[in-house]
N, C-alpha and C positions, 0 to 999 in steps of 0.2 A: 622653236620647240616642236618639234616632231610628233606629230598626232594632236595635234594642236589647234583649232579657232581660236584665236586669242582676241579678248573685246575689251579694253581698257576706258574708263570713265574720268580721266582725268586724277588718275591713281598712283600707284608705287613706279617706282624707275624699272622699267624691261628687265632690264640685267640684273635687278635686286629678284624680281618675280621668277625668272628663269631660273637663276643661282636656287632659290630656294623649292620650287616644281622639281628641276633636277635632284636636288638631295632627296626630296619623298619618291618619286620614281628608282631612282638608284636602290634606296633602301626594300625595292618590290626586286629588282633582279632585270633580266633579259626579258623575261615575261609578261611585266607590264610594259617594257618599252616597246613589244611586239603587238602587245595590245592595244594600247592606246593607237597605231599607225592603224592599225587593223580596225578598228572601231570610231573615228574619227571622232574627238571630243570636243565640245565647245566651252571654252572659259573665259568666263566673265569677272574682273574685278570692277566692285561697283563702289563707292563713296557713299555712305550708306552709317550714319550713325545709329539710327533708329532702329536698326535689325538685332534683336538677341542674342541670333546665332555669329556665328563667325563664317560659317559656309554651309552649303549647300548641294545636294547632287538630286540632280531629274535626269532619268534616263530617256526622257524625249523634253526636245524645248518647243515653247510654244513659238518661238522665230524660223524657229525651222527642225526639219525629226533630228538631231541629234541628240545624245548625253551631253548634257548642260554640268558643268560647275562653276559654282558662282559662290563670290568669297565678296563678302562683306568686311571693308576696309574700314576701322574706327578713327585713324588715323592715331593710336596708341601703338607706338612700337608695332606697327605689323608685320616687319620683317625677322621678331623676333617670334612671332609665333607662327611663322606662316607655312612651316614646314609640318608642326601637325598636325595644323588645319588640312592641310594636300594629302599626307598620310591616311585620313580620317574619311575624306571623302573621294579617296583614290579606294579607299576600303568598299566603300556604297559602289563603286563604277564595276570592281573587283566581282564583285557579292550578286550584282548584275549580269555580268556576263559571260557567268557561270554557271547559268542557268540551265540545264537540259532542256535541247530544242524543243521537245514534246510537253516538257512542264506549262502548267497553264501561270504560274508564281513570277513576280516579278525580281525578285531575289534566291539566289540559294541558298540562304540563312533560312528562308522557308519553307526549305524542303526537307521532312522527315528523314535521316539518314546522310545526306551531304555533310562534307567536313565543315563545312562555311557555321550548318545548322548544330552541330557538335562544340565547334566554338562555341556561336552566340549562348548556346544553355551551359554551358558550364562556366562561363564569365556571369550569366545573371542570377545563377546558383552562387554563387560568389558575392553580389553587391550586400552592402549592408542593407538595406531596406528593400524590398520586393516588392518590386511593380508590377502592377496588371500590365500580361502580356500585351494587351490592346492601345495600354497606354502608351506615348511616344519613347518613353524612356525602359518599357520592357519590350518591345518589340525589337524582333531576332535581327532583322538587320541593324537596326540602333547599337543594338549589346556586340555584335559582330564588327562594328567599326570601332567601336570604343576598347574593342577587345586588342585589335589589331593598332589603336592610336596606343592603349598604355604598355602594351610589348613594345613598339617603336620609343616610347619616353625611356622605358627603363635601358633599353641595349643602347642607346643613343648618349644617357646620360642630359637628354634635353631638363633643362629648369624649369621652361614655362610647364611641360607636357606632365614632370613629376609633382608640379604644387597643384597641377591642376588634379590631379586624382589625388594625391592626399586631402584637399579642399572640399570635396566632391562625393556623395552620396550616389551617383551613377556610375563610380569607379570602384573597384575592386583596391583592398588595403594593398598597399604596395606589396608587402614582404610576403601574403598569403597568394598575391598573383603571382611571383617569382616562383612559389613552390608548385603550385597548383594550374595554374592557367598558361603560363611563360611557356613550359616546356612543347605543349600542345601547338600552340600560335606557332614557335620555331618551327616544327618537324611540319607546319603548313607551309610558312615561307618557302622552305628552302624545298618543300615540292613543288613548289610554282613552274 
């Protein structure tokens, strides 16, 4: 896998993890495949019942300065959600390092004015319940990957990514994101 550190813990089969990276990359374009070579990222699947999340993005690792992604394997089907899980925190890697070199922020979801920060508030003007920005679930980079996972579920037609946001109080209603949020998120895409 190409821009790749890959760190396996006694986890899913290569070929299953690649096939599925591949599809969340694919679905970014030429521009995250240029980026990730460019910015050299380290992934980690770790065997990991206990973790809440499903994954994780650090833009520095404490094993060494790289972007870290790390995917918390439940051993529940995770080759069926694992695409966007990568999507999700390919968003955060995204959202990182797009940052204007002079910005002092560690996301451009936080930066006044960036498309990144235009997503994130018009997906959390959208969610049913309103979180304090501070919290984890209203914070711009959060709403900005989540923005970019439920445009990925909907064009994809993925099952796990659509029951997860109609199940979900951190998603936007499906049919009010197609009208309202969808359109935005594409014309970002396909500037990448």
């Amino acid at each position: 896998m190409k821009g790749f550190d890959l760190w396996l813990q006694n986890s899913l089969q290569y070929e299953e993890l690649k096939k599925c990276l591949g599809k969340a990359v694919t679905f970014y374009g030429e521009y995250m495949e240029n980026a990730l070579i460019q910015h050299d990222v380290m992934l980690s699947l770790i065997d990991d019942g206990k973790s809440r999340s499903l994954g994780e993005y650090s833009a520095v690792s404490r094993f060494n300065k790289k972007s870290t992604i790390i995917l918390y394997n439940r051993r529940t089907n995770m080759h069926t959600i694992l695409d966007c899980v990568f999507v999700h925190e390919l968003a955060h890697f995204l959202d990182n390092i797009r940052v204007p070199e002079e910005a002092r922020s560690k996301y451009a979801s936080c930066i006044h004015g960036t498309k990144e920060r235009v997503i994130a508030e018009l997906f959390r003007s959208k969610i049913p319940h309103q979180y304090s920005r501070t919290a984890y679930s209203g914070q711009t980079s959060e709403c900005f990957a989540r923005a970019i996972e439920e445009f990925y579920a909907i064009k994809t037609n993925n099952s796990y990514g659509l029951e997860k946001c109609r199940n979900s109080d951190y998603y936007v209603e499906i049919e009010l994101f197609k009208q309202i949020v969808f359109p935005v998120v594409e014309n970002y895409i396909n500037s990448l």
